[in-house]
ROMI-108969 format. One line per 5 residues: for each residue z, y, x of N, C-alpha, C. Coordinates in steps of 0.05 Angstrom, whole numbers, always signed. Each point is the difference from the previous one (the first is absolute). Layout:
ROMI-108969
Z/Y/X/Z/Y/X/Z/Y/X ~ ...;
***
This chain:
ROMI-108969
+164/-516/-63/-7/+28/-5/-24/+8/+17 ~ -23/+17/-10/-15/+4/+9/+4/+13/+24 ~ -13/+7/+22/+4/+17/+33/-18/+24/-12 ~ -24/-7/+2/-20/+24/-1/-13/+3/-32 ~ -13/+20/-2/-21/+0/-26/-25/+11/+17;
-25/-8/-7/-23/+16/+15/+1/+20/-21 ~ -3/-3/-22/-1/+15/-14/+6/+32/+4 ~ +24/+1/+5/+16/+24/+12/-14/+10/+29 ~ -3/-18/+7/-17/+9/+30/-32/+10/+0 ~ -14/-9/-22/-24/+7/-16/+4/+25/-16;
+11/+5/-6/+16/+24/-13/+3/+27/+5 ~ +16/-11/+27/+18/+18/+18/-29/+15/+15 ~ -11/-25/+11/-23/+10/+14/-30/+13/-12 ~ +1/-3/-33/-25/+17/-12/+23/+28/+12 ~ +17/+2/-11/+16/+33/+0/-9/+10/+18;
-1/-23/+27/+4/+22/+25/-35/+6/+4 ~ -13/-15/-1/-31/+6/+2/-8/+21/-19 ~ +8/-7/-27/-6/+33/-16/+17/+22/+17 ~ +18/+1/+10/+16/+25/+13/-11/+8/+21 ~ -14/-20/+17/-13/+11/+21/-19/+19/-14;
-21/-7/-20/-24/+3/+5/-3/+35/-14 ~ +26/-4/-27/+13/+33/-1/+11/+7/+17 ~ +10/-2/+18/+14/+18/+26/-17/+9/+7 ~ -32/-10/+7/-20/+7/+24/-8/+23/-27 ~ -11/+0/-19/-10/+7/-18/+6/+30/-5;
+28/-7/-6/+16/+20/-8/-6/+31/+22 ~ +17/-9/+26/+2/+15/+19/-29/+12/+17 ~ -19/-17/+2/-23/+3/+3/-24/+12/-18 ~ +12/+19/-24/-19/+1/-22/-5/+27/+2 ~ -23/+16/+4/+4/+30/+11/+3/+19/-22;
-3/-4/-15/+8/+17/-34/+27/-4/-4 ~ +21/-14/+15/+21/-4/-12/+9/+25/-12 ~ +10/+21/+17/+12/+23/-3/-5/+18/-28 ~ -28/-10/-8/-14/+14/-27/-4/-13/-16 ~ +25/-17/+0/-3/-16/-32/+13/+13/-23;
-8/+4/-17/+6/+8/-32/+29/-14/+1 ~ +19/+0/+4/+26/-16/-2/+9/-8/-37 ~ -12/+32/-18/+3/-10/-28/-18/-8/-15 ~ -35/-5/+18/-15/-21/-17/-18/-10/+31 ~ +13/-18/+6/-11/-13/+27/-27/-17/-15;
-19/-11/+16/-20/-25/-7/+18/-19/-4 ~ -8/-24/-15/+10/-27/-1/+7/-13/+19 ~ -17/+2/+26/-3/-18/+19/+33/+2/+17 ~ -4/+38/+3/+27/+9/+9/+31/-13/-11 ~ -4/+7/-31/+21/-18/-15/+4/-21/+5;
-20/-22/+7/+14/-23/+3/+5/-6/+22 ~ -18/+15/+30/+18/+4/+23/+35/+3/+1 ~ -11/+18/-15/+43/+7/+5/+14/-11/-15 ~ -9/-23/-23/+21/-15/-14/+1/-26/+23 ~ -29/+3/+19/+11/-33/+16/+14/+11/+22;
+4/+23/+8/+18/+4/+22/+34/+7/-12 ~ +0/-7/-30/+32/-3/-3/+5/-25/-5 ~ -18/-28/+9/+9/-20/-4/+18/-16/+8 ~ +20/+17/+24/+10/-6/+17/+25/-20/-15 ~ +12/-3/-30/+18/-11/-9/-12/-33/+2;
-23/-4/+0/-10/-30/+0/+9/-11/+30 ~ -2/+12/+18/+9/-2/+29/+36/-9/-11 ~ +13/+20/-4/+33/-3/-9/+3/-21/-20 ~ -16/-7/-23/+6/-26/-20/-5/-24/+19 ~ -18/-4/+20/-6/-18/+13/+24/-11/+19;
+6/+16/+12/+23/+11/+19/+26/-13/-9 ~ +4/+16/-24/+19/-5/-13/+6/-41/-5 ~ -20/-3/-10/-5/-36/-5/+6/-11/+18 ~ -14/+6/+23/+0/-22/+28/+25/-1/+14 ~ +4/+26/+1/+29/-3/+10/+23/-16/-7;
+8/+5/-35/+14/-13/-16/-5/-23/+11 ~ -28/-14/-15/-6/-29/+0/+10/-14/+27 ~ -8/+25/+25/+11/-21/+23/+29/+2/+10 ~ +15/+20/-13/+24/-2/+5/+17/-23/-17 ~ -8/-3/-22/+23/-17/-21/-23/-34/+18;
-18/-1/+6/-15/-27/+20/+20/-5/+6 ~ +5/+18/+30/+12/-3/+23/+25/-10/-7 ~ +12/+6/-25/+31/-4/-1/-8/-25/-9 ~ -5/-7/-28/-6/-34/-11/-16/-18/+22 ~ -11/-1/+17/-21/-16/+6/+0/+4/+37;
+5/+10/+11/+12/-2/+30/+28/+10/-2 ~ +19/+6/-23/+29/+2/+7/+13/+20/+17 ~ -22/+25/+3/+4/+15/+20/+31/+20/-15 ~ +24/+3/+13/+24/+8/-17/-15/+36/-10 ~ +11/+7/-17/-2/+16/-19/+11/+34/+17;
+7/-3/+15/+7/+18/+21/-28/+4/+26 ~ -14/-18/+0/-19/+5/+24/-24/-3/-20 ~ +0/-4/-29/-24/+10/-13/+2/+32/+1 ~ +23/+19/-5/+4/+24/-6/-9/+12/+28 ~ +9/-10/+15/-8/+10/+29/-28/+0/+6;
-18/-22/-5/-38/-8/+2/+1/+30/-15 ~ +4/-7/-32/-4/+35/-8/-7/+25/+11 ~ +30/+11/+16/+5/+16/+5/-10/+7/+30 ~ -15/-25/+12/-12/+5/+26/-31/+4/-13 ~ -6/-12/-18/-32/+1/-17/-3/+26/-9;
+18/+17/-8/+7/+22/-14/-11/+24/+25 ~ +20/-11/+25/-2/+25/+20/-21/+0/+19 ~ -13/-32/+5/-24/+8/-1/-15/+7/-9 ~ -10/+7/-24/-20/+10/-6/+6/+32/-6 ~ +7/-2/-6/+19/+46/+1/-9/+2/+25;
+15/-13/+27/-11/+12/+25/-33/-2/+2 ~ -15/-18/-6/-32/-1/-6/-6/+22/-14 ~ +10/+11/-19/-6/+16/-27/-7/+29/+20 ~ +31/+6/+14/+1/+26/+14/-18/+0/+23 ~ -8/-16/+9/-21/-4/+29/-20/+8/-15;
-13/-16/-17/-26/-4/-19/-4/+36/-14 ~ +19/+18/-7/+1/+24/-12/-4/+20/+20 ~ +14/-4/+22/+3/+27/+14/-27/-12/+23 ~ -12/-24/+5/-19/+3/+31/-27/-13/-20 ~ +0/-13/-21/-25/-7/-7/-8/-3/-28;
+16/+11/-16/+0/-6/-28/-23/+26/-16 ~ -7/-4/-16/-19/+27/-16/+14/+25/+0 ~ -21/+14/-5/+5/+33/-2/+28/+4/-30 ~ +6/+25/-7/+13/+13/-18/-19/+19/-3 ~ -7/+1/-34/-27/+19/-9/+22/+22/-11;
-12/+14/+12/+12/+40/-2/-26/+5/-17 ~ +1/-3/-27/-28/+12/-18/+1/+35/+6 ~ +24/+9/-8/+5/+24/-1/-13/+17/+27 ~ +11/-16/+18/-7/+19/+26/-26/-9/+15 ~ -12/-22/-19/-22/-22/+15/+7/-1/+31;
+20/-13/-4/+12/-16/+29/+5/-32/+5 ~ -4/-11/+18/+5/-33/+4/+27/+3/+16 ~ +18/-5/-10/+23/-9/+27/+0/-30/-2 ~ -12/-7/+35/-4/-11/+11/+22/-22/+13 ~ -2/-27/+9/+10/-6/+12/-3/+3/+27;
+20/+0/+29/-13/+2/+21/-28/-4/+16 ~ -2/-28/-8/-35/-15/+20/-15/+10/-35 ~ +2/+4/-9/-17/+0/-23/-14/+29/+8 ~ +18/+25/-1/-7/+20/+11/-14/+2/+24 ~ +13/-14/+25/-7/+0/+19/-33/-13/+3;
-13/-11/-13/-23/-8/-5/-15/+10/-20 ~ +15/+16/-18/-16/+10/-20/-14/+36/+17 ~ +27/+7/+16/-7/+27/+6/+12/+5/+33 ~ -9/-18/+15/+10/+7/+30/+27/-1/+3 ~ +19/+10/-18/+29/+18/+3/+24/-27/-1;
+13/+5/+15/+20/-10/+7/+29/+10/-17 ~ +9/-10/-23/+26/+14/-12/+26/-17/+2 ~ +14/+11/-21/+24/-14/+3/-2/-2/-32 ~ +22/-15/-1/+13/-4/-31/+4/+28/-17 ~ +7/-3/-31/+7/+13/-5/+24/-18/-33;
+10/+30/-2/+27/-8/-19/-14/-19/-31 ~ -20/+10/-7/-16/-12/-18/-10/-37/+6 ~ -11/+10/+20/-4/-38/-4/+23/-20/+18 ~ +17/+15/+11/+28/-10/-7/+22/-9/-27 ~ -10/+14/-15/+16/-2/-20/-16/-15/-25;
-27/+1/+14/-25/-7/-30/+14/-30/+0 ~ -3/-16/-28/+11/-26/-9/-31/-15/+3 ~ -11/-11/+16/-23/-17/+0/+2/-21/-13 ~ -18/-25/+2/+3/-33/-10/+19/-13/+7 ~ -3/+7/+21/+19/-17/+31/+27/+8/-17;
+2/+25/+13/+35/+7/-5/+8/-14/-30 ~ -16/+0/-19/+3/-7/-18/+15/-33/-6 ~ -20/-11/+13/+4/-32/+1/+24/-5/+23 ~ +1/+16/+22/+30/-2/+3/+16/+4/-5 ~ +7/+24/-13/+21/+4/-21/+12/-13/-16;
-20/-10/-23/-8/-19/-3/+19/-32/+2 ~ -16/-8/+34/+21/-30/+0/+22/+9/+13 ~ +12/+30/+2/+23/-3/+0/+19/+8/-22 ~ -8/+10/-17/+6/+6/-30/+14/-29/-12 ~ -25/-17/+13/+0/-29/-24/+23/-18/+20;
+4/+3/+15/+33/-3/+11/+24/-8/-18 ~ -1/+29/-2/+19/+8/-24/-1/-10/-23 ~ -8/-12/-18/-16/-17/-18/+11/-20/+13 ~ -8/-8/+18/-1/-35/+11/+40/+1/-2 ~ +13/+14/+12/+21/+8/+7/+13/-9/-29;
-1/+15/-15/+10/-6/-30/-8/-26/-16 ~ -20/-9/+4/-12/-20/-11/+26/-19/+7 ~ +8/-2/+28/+12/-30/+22/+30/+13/-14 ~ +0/+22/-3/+34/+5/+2/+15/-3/-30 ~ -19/+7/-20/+9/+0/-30/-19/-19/-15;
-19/-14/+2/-18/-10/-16/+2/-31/+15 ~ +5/-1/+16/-14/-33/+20/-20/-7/-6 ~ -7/-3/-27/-24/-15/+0/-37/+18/-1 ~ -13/-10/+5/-29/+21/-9/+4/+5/-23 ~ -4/+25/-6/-6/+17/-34/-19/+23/-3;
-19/-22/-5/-32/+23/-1/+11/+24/-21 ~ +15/-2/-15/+12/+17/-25/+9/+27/+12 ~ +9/-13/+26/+15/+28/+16/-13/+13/+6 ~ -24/-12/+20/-19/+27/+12/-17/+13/-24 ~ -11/-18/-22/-17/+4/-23/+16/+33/-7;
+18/+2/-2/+23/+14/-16/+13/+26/+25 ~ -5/-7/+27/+7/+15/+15/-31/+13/+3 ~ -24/-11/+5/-28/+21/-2/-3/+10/-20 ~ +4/+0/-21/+5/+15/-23/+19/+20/-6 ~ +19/-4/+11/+19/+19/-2/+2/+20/+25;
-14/-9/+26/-11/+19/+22/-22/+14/-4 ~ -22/-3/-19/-19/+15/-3/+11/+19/-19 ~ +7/-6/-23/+12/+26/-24/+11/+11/+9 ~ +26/-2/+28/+4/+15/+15/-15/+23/+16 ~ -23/-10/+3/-14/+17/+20/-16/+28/-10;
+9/-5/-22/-13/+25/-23/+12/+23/+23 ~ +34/-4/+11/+4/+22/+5/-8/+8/+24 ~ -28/-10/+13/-8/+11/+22/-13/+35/-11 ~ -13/-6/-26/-10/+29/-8/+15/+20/+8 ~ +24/+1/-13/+20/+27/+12/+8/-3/+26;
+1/-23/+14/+15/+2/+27/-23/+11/+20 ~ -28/-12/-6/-20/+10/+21/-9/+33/+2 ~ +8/+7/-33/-1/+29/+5/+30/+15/+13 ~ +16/-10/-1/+21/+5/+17/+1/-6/+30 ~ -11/-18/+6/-9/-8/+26/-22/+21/+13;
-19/+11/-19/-16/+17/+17/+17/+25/+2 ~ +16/+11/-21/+12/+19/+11/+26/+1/+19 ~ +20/-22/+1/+8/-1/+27/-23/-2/+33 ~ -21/-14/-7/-16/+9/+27/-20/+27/+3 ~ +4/+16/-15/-13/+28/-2/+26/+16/+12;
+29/-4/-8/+21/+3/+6/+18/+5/+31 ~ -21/-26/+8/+12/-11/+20/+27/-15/-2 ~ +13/-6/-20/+17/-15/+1/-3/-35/+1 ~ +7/-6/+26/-18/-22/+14/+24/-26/-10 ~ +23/+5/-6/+15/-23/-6/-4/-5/-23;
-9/+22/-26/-15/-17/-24/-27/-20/-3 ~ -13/+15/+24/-23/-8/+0/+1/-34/+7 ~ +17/+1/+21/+6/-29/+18/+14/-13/-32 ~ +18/+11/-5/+8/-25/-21/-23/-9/-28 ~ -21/+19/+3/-13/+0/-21/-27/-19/-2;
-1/+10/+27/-24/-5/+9/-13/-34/-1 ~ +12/-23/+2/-8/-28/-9/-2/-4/-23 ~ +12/+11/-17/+7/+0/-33/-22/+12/-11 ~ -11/+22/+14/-21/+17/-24/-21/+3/+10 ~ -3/+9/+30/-18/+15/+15/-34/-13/+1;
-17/+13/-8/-23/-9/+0/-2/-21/+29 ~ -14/-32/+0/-21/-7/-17/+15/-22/-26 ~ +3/-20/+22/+21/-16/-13/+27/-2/+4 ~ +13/+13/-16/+30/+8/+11/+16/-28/-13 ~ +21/-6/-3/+21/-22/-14/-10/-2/-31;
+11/+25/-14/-6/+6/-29/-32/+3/-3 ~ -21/-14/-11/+15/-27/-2/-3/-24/+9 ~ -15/-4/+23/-5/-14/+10/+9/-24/+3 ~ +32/+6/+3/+13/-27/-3/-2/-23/-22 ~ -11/+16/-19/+0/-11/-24/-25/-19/+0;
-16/+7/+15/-28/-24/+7/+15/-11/+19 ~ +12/-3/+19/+11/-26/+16/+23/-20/-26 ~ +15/+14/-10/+17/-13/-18/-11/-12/-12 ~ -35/+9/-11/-3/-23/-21/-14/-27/+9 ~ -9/+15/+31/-5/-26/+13/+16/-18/+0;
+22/+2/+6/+26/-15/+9/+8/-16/-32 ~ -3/+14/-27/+7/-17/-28/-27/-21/+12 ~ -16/+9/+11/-38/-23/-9/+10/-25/+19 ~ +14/+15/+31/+4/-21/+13/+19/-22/-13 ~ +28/+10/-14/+19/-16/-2/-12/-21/-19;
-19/+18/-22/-11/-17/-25/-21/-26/+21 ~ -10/+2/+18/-10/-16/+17/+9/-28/+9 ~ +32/+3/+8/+10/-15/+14/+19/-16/-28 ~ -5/+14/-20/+22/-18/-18/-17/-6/-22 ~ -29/+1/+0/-14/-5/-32/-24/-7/+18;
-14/-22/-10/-37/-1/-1/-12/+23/-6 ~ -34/+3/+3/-10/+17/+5/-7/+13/-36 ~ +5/-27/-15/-10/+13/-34/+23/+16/-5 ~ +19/-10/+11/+35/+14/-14/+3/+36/+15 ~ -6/-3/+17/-11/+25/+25/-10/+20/-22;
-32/-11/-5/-22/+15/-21/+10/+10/-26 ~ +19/-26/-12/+14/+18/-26/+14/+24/-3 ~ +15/-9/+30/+24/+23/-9/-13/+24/+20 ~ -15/+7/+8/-8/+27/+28/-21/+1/-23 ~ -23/-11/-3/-25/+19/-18/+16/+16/-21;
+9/-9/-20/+10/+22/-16/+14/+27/+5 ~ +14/+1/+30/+12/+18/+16/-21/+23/+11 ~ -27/-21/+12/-15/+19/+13/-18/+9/-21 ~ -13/-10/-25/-15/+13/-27/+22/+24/-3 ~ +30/-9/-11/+1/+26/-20/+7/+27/+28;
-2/-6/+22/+2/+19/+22/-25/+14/+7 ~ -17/-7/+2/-27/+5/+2/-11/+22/-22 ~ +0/-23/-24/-9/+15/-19/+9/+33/-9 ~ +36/-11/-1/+11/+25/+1/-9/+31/+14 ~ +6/-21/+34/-8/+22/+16/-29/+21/-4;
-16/-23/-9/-36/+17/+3/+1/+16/-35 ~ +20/-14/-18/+1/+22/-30/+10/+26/+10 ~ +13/-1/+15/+23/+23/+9/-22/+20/+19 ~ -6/-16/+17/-22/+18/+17/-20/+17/-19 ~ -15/-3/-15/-15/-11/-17/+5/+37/-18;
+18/-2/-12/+5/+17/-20/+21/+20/+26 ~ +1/+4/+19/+20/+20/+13/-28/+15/+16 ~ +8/+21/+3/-18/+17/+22/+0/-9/+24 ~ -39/-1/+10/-5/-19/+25/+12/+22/+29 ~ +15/-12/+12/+10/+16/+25/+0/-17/+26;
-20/-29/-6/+5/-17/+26/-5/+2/+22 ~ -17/+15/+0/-18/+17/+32/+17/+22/+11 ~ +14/+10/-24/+18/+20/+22/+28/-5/+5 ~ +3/-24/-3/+23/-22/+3/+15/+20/+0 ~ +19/+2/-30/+12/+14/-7/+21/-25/-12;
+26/+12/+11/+23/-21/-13/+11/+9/-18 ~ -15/-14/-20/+7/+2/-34/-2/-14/-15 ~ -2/-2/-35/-7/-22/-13/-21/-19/+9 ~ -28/+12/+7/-16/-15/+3/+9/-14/+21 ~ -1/+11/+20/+10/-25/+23/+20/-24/+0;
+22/+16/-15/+10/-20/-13/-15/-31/-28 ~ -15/+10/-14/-17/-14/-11/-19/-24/+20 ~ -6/+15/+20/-26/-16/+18/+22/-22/+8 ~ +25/+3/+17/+16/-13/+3/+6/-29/-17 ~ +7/+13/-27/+9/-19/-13/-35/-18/+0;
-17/+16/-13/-30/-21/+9/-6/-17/+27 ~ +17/+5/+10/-13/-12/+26/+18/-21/-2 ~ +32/-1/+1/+20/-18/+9/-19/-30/-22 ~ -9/+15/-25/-4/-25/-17/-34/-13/+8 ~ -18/+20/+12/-26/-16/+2/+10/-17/+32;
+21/+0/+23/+3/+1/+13/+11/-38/-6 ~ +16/-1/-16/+12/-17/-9/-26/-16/-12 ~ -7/+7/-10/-25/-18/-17/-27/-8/+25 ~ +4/+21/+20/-22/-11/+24/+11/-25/+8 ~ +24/-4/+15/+21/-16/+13/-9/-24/-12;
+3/-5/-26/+1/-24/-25/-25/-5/+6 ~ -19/+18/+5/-30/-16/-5/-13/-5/+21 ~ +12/+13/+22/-3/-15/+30/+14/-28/+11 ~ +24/+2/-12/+19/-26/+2/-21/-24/-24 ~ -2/+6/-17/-14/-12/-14/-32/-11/+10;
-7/+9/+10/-33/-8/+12/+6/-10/+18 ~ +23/+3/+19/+10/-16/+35/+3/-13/+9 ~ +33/-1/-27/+17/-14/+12/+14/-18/-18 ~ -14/+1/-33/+2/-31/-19/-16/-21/-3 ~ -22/+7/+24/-24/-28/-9/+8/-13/+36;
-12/-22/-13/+10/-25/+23/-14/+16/+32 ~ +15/+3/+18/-13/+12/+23/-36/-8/+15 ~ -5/+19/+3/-32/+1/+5/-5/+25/+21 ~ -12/+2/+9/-8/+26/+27/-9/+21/-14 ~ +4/+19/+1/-7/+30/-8/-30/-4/+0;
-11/+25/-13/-26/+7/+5/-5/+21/+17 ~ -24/+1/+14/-6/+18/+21/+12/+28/-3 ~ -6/+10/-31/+8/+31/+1/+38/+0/-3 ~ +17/-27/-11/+27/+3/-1/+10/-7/+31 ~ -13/-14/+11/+12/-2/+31/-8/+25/+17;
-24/+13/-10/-1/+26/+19/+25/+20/-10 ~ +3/+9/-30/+24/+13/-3/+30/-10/+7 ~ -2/-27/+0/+33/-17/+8/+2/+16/+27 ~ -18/-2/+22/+9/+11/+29/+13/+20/-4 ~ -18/+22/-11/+30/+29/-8/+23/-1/-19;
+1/-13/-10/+21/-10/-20/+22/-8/+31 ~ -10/-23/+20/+10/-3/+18/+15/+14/+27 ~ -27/+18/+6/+12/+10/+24/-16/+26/+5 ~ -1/+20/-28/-12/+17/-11/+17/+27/+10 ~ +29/-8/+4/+9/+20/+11/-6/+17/+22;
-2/-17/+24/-14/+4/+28/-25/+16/-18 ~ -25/-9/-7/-19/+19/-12/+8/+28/-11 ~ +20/-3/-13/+12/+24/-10/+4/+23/+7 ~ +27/-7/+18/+1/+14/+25/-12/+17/+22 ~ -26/-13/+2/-11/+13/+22/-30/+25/-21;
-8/-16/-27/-27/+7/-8/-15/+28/-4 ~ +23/+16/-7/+2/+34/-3/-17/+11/+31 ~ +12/-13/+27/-1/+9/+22/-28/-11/+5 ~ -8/-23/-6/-27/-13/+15/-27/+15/-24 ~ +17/+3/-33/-25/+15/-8/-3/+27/+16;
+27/+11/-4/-6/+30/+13/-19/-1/+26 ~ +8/-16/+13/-21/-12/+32/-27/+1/-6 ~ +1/-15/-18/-42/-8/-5/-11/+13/-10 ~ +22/+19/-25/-17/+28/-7/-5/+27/+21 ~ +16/-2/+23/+1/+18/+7/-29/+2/+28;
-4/-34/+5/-12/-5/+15/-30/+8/-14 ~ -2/-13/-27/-20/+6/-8/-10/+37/-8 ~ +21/+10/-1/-9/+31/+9/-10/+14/+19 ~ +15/-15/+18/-26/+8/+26/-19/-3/+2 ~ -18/-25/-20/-15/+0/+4/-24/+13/-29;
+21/+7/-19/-19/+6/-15/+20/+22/-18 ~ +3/+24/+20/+16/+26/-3/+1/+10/-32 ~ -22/-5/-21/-4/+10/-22/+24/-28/-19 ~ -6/-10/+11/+18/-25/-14/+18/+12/-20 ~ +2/-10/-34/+17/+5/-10/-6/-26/-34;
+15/-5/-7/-1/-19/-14/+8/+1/-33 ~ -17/-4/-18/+11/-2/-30/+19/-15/+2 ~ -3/-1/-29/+27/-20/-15/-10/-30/+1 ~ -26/-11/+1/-14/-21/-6/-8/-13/+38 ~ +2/+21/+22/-3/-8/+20/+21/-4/+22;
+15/+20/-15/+36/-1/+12/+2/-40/-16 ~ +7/-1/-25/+3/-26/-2/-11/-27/+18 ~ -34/+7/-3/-10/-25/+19/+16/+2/+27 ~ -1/+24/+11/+13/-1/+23/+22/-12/+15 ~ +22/-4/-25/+25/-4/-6/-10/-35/+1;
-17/-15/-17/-10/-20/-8/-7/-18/+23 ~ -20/+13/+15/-11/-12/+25/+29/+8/+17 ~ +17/+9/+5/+25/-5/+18/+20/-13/-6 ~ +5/-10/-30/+11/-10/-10/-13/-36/+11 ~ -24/-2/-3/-20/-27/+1/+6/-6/+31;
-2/+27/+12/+0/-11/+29/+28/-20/+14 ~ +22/+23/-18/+30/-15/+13/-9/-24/-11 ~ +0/-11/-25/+2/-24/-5/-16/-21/+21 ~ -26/+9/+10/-8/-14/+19/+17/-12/+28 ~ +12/+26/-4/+26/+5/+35/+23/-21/-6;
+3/-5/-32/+26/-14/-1/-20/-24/-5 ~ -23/-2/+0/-1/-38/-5/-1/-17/+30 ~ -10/+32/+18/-1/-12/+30/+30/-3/+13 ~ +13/+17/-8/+33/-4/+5/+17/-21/-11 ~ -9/-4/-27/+4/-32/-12/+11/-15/+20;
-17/-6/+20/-14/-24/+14/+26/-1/+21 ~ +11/+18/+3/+25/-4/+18/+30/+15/-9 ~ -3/-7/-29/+22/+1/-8/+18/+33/-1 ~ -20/+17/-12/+4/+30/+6/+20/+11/+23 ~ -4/-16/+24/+21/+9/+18/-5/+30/+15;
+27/+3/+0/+14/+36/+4/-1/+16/-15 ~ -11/-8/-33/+4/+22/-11/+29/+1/-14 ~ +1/+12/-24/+26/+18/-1/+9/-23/-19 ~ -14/-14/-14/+9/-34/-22/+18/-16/+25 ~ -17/-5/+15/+5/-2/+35/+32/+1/-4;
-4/+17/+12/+32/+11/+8/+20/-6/-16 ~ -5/+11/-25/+15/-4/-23/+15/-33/-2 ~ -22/-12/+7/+16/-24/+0/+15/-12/+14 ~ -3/+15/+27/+21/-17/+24/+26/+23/-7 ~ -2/+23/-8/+19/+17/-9/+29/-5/-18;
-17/-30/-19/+12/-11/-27/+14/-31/+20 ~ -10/+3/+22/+6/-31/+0/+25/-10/+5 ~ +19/+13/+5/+32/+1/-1/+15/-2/-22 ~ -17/+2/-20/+13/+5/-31/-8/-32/-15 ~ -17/-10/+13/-25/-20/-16/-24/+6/-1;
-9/+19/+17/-33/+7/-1/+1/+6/-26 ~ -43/-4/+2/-11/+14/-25/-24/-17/-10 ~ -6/-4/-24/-18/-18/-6/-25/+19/+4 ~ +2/+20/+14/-27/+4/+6/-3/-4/+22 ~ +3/-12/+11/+3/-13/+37/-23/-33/-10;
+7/-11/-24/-15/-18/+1/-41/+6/-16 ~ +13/+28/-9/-33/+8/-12/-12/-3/+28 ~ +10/+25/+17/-13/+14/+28/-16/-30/+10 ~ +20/-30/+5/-11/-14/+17/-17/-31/-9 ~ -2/+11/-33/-6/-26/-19/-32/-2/+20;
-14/+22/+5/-30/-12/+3/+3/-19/+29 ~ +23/-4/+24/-1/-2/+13/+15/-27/+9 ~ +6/-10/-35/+7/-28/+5/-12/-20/-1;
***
């Protein structure tokens, strides 16, 4: 059975380099506040369709995990009780990352209405002198992170049932459980408007129960449903070749896709004011299926032809694919830094839509430089880092051997 795919790591890591380069973009763009929200420019539009890409992050997620849990059991014999456990320590690390990453260095919350940034701590603290504290909002906001931990501890549960009623792998199950978790998730529409009025309310025990399930960005519904289908792609992985894979997932991710963008298509456009409704629901279903069809054609260029070394521009994206998190983490805070530095020196400073991007571009270019020199010693202390001596009680993590491949 295969260990790694670059593929996925090539993948993983275009996402995170486009995400940087809209984060900087985004937040740094001085017209934000006066955008037309019901006929934005183009450029805007597809800004904010790449900053909901966050389900390609969760299908990815979803895969690796599977793939390396059902490994671990066939192929080092690790018992089926200390796979659930790797999980559920993989799970709580990254939630605790998620909540560090939100409340001291993660991006703003855009208040269009009130043209307000709520800030993360150092983000503020560098953007505007001021020293704050948290607040109840980006406590409760559902980020990437929280997402993807949720996430692998969701897929637990899954794993749980699989060992206790099924024994054997049955891509049929998860195929059939992401499908039946997404049509589910229709009912975030009514719950999120119920959700805002329990927190207008103040009634804080709805909110708390509600709040992973619905609550803007990436809440469960439906998120889960992009890890699940990772988890059908992984199982189809470990029990079929790569043509048998292609038969049965392309037809899944076409009539998903297609669906989703007919549906978008003919419903009223509301994507910019991320409104939880049909349409969003539509983008969803578009995404889970172009998401599926990326996967196939990255695995496909990677990781079915006889092994050979990347090319310069797939090994510069593999590093964030790798250890892209650490970049992640910190990027909000060091743009806010350089923009802020560069105000001092040039007070009129303010940026379009086309210079906010480069901006975003050239800091985006730069990390990658930071991670090819970090390469060189095996990304030590960052948060991949950790992660792995974290896992190593359970069976570690096959990302312990990305971190130190250049160093063998």
């Amino acid at each position: 059975m295969k260990k790694n795919y670059k593929g996925l790591d090539v993948l993983r890591g275009l996402g995170i380099f486009v995400l940087l380069i809209m984060h900087t973009a985004f937040y740094h763009f001085d017209g934000l506040y006066d955008l037309d929200l019901s006929n934005p420019p183009l450029i805007v539009t597809l800004i904010g369709l790449m900053l909901m890409f966050a389900g390609v992050f969760a299908m990815i997620s979803g895969l690796v995990h599977t793939h390396q849990h059902f490994r671990k059991i066939q192929e080092t014999q690790l018992p089926i009780k200390t796979t659930l456990k790797h999980n559920l320590r993989s799970g709580m690390f990254i939630l605790l990352i998620a909540y560090l990453y939100f409340i001291f260095t993660g991006p703003g919350v855009v208040n269009m209405a009130e043209r307000f940034m709520n800030n993360s701590i150092l983000v503020e603290l560098f953007a505007s002198g001021t020293l704050i504290g948290t607040n109840i909002e980006r406590v409760l906001y559902i980020d990437s992170l929280v997402m993807i931990g949720m996430n692998i501890l969701l897929l637990g549960l899954f794993y749980r049932f699989q060992h206790a009623f099924l024994k054997t792998i049955q891509p049929l199950f998860y195929l059939l459980s992401g499908l039946g978790f997404f049509a589910l998730s229709l009912i975030r529409i009514p719950l999120y408007n119920l959700y805002l009025s329990a927190l207008d309310q103040g009634n804080m025990i709805l909110v708390l129960a509600l709040n992973w399930f619905v609550n803007k960005n990436n809440p469960i519904f439906p998120y889960l449903s992009f890890a699940l289908f990772g988890a059908w792609m992984a199982t189809l992985l470990i029990k079929h070749d790569f043509k048998e894979v292609v038969k049965r997932v392309l037809p899944v991710g076409i009539l998903l896709f297609v669906s989703g963008i007919v549906l978008y298509i003919t419903l009223p456009d509301t994507m910019l004011e991320r409104a939880i409704d049909p349409v969003w629901f539509a983008l969803m279903m578009a995404q889970n299926g172009l998401f599926m069809l990326l996967i196939l054609l990255f695995l496909k260029v990677y990781d079915t032809h006889p092994l050979k070394p990347l090319n310069g521009v797939s090994t510069f994206l593999k590093r964030f694919g790798v250890a892209g998190l650490s970049i992640f983490f910190i990027e909000s805070v060091i743009s806010t830094l350089i923009f802020s530095l560069l105000k001092l020196f040039i007070p009129s400073l303010s940026l379009s839509i086309p210079e906010a991007l480069l901006f975003g571009l050239v800091l985006a270019l730069l990390w990658g430089g930071i991670l090819m020199l970090w390469e060189r010693h095996g990304y030590k202390y960052g948060i991949e880092y950790y992660y792995t001596r974290f896992l190593k009680p359970t069976g570690g993590s096959n990302k312990e051997d990305k971190l130190l491949e250049t160093l063998l």
